[in-house]
C-alpha positions in Angstrom: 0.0 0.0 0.0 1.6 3.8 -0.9 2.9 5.8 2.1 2.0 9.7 2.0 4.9 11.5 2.4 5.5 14.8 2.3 8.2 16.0 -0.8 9.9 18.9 -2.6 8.7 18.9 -5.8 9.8 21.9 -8.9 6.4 22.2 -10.6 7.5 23.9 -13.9 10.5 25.4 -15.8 12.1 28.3 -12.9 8.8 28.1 -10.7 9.4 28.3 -7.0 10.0 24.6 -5.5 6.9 23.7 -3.5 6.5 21.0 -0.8 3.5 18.8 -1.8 1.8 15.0 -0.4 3.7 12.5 -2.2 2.9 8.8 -3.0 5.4 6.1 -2.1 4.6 3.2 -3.5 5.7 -0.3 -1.6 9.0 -1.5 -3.5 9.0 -3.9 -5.8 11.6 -6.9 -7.5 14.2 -4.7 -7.1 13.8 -2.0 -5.4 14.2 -0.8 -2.2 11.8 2.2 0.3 14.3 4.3 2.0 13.4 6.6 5.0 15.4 9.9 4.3 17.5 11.3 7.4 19.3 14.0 5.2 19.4 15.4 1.7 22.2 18.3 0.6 20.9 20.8 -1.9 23.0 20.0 -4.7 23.5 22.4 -7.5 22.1 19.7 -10.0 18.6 20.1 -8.3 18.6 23.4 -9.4 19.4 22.7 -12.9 16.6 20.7 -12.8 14.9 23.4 -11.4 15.8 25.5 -14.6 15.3 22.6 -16.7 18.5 22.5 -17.7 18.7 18.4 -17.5 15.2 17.7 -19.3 11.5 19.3 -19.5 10.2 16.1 -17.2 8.4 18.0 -15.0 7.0 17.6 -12.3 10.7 16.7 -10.6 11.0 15.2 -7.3 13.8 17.0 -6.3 17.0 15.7 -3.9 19.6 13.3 -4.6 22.4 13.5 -2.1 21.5 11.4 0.4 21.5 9.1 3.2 19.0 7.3 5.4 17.7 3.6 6.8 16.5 1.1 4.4 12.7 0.7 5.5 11.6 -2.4 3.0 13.0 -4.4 0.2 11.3 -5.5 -2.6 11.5 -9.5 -3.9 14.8 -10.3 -4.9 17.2 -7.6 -3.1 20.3 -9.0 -1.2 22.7 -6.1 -1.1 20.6 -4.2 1.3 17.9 -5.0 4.1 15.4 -3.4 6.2 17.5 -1.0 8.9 20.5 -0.7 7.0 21.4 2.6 7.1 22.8 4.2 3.8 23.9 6.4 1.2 22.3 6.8 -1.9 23.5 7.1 -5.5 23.0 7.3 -8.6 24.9 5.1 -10.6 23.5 1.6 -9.9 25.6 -1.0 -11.4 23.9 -3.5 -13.4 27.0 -6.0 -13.6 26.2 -7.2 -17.2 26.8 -4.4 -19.9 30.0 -4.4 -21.9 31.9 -2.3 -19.1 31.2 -4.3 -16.0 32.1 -7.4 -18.3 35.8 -5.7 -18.5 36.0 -5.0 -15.5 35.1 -1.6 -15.4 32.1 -1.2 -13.3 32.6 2.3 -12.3 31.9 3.0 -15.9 28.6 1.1 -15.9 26.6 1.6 -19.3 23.3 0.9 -17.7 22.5 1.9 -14.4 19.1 2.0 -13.3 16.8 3.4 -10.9 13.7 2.0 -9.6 10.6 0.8 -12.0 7.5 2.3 -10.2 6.8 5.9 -10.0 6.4 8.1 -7.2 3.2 10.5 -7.7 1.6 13.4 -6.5 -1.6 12.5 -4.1 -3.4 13.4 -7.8 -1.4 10.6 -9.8 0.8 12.7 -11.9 3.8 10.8 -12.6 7.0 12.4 -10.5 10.8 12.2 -12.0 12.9 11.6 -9.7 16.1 13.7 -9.8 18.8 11.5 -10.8 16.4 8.2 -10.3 16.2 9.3 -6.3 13.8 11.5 -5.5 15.5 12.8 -1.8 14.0 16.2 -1.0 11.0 13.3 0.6 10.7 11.6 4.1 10.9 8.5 2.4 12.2 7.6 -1.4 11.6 4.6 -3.9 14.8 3.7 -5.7 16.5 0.7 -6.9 18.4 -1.2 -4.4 21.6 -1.2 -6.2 21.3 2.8 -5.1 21.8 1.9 -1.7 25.5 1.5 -0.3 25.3 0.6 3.3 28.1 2.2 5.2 29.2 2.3 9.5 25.6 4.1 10.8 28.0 5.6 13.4 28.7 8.7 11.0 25.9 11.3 10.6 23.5 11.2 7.9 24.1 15.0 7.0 27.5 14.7 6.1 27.0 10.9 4.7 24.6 12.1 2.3 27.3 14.2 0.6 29.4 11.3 -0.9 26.5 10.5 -3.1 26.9 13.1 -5.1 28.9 16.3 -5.0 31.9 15.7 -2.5 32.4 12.2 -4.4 32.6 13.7 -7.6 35.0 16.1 -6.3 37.1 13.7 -4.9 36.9 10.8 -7.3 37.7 14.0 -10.0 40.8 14.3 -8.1 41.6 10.5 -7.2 40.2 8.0 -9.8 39.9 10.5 -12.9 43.0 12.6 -12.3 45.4 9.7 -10.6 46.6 12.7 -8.8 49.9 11.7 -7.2 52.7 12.2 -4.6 54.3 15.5 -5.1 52.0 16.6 -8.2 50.8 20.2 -8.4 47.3 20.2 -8.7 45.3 23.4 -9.8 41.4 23.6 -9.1 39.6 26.2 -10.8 36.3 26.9 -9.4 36.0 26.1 -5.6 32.5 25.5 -5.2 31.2 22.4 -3.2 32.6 20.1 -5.7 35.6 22.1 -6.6 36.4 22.1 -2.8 36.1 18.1 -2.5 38.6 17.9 -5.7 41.0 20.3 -3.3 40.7 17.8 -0.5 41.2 15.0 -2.4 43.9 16.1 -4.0 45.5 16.6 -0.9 44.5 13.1 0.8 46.6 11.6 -3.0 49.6 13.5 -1.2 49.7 16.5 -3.8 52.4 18.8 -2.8 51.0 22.2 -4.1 47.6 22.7 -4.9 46.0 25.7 -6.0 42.8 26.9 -5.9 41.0 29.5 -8.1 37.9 30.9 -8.2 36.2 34.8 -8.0 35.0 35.1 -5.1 37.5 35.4 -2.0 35.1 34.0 -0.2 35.8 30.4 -1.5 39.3 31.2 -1.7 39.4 31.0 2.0 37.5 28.0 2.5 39.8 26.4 0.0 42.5 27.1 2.0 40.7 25.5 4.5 39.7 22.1 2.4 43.8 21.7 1.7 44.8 24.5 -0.9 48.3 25.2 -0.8 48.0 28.7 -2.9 45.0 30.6 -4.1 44.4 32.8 -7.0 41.3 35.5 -7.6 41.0 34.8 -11.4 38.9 38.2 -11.6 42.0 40.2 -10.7 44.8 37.6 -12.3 45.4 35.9 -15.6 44.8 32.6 -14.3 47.1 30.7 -16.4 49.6 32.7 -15.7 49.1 32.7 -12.1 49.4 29.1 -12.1 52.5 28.8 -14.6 54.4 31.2 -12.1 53.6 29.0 -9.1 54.9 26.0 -10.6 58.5 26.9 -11.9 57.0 28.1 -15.3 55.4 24.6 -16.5 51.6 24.6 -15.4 50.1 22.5 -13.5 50.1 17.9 -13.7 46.4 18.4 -12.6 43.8 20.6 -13.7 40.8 20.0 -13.0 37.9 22.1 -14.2 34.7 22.6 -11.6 32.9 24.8 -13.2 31.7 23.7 -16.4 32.4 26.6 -18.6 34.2 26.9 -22.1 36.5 29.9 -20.6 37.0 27.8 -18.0 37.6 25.0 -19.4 40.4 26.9 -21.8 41.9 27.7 -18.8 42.7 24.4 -17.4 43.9 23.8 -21.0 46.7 25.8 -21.1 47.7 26.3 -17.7 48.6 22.7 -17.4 52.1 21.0 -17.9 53.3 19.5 -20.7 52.3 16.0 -20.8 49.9 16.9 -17.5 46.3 16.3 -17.1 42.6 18.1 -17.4 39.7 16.8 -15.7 36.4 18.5 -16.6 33.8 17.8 -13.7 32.1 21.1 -14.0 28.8 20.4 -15.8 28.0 22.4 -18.9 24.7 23.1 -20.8 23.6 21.7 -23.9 24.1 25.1 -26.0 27.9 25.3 -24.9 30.8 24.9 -27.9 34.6 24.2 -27.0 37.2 25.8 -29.8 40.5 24.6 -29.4 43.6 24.5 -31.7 43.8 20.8 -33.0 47.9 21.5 -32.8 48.1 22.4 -29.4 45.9 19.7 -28.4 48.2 17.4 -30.7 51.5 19.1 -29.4 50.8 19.6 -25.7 50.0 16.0 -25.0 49.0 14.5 -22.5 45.1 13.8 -21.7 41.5 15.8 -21.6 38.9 13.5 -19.5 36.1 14.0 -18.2 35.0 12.6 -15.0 31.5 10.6 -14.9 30.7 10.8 -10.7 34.1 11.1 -9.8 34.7 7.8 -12.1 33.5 6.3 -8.5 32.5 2.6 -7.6 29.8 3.4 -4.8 30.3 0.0 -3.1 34.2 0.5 -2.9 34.4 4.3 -2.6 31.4 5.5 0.3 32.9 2.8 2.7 36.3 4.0 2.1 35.6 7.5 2.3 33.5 6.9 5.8 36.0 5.5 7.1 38.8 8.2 6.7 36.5 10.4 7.9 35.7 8.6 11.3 39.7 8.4 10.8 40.1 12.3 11.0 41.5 12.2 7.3 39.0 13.8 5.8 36.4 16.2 7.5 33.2 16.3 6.2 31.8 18.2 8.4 33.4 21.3 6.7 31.3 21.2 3.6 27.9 21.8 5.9 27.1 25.2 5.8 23.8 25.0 7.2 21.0 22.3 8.4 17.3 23.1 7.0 13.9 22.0 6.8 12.0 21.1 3.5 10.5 24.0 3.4 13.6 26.0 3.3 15.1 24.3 -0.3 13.8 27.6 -1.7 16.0 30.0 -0.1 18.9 27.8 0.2 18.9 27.9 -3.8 18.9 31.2 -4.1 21.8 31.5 -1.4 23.4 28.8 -3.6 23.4 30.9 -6.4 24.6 34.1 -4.3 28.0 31.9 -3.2 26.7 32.3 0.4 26.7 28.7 1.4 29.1 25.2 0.7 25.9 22.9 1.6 23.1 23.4 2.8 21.3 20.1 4.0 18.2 19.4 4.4 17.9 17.7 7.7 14.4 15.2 8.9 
């Protein structure tokens, strides 16, 4: 029988999020019900918000999350009722041409759950990235569920499953950052930030943050950055070149998803070095690049897919080197809110006023 819950929900193209009754159905083959203890307000959800993901509406919004597993559906091993866990969104399937290498991070065909969520009306909800979190309880496939020690707080658990993993895995799995590289960062947002601190957990000798907003700048400092650089008031590239002997950087990784940006990271790596876009674009952006200098600079352009991260390997790991005091978490929660506060915490999103807020039940 469906559970009424209550949800944040973005009605149309830019409307004002709304909290609305939402229908849970029980999970089926498959899938799992998860009762929501925390949910960070991602800067995804408000591209969906903008619909600047897909027109889809009406979204359930939310998607960086952790709570207890509250019922499994026929078939589910992985997880059970009580588990307490993270949620993502990259469930592996094991059987596409990827997992079959031995690639599963790179998974082909993840999936989310089957049913549908709905408004008390029936309309069909869309789950933000097939989870659906801004909810007191979720329907999702179990795979999305990565049980990790319940002995860390849900508020800062809930991060890993989206933006401080991509940030990290940008720096770790895409990057292979290294002992003694120098690692740049431009843009030192909420991912940017987890790049910065993974960066330094690889053992990265000088990393350097840039963003325009000093704001940031301090908190990268914070998060691990060895140097920092205002990009509004100094070239960038050259900035970086001059803090690294003249070369550029081994590790650039772009966090802001911009073609500037993006050009930036380009040339103010080393020869031979490394540029890792993890800043999302929009469908209307176009890259223009010399063929030579992509030819004569060497080296490699990736882009990183979730931090290129293997939920089951990387949440336990990263839980655990935070209960360690490796890696504090804790930093990137600005603020705790209620649902009905997802509004305002996007607008002071956009305004650089916050690292995370989280939406606390």
């Amino acid at each position: 029988m469906a559970q009424e819950v209550r949800g944040v929900i973005a009605p149309g193209k830019n409307e004002p999020v709304r909290v609305e009754t939402i229908l849970v159905p029980d999970p089926g083959p498959g899938e799992a019900v998860v009762k929501v203890q925390a949910c960070g307000v991602c800067h995804t959800d408000l591209h969906y918000k903008q619909g600047g993901i897909n027109d889809d509406f009406p979204f359930l919004l939310g998607h960086e999350a952790a709570g207890i597993v509250e019922a499994v559906g026929e078939g589910v091993s992985e997880v059970a009722p009580g588990d307490f866990v993270i949620l993502n969104w990259r469930a592996v399937c094991g059987q596409c041409r990827s997992c079959l290498r031995g690639r599963p991070q790179y998974c082909f065909n993840t999936h989310n759950a089957r049913q549908k969520m709905t408004l008390a009306d029936g309309t069909e909800l869309s789950p933000a990235l097939g989870i659906g979190a801004f909810a007191e309880k979720t329907l999702v496939a179990a795979g999305q569920c990565t049980k990790v020690d319940p002995g860390v707080s849900p508020a800062v658990a809930g991060l890993l499953g989206c933006g401080v993993m991509a940030g990290i895995g940008a720096a770790i799995n895409t990057g292979q950052v290294g002992r003694g590289d120098s690692v740049a960062v431009i843009g030192c947002g909420g991912v940017g930030d987890a790049a910065i601190a993974g960066s330094r957990l690889a053992g990265a000798a000088r990393i350097i943050a840039v963003d325009i907003d000093d704001r940031k700048l301090e908190t990268a400092l914070r998060m691990g950055a060895t140097h920092t650089v205002n990009s509004r008031l100094t070239d960038p590239v050259e900035a970086i070149r001059e803090l690294t002997g003249g070369f550029g950087a081994d590790v650039v990784i772009e966090a802001v998803g911009r073609p500037e940006t993006y050009e930036q990271a380009f040339y103010a790596r080393d020869l031979a070095g490394t540029v890792v876009l993890v800043g999302v674009p929009t469908p209307d952006m176009k890259l223009e690049l010399p063929l030579l200098d992509v030819f004569g600079r060497g080296g490699a352009l990736k882009s990183s897919w979730y931090g290129d991260c293997l939920p089951s390997r990387d949440f336990p790991m990263l839980i655990d080197l935070h209960q360690q005091g490796r890696l504090d978490l804790g930093t990137f929660v600005t603020e705790t809110i209620g649902l009905g506060d997802v509004e305002k915490a996007f607008e002071r999103m956009h305004a650089g006023d916050v690292l995370r807020s989280v939406v606390v039940f």
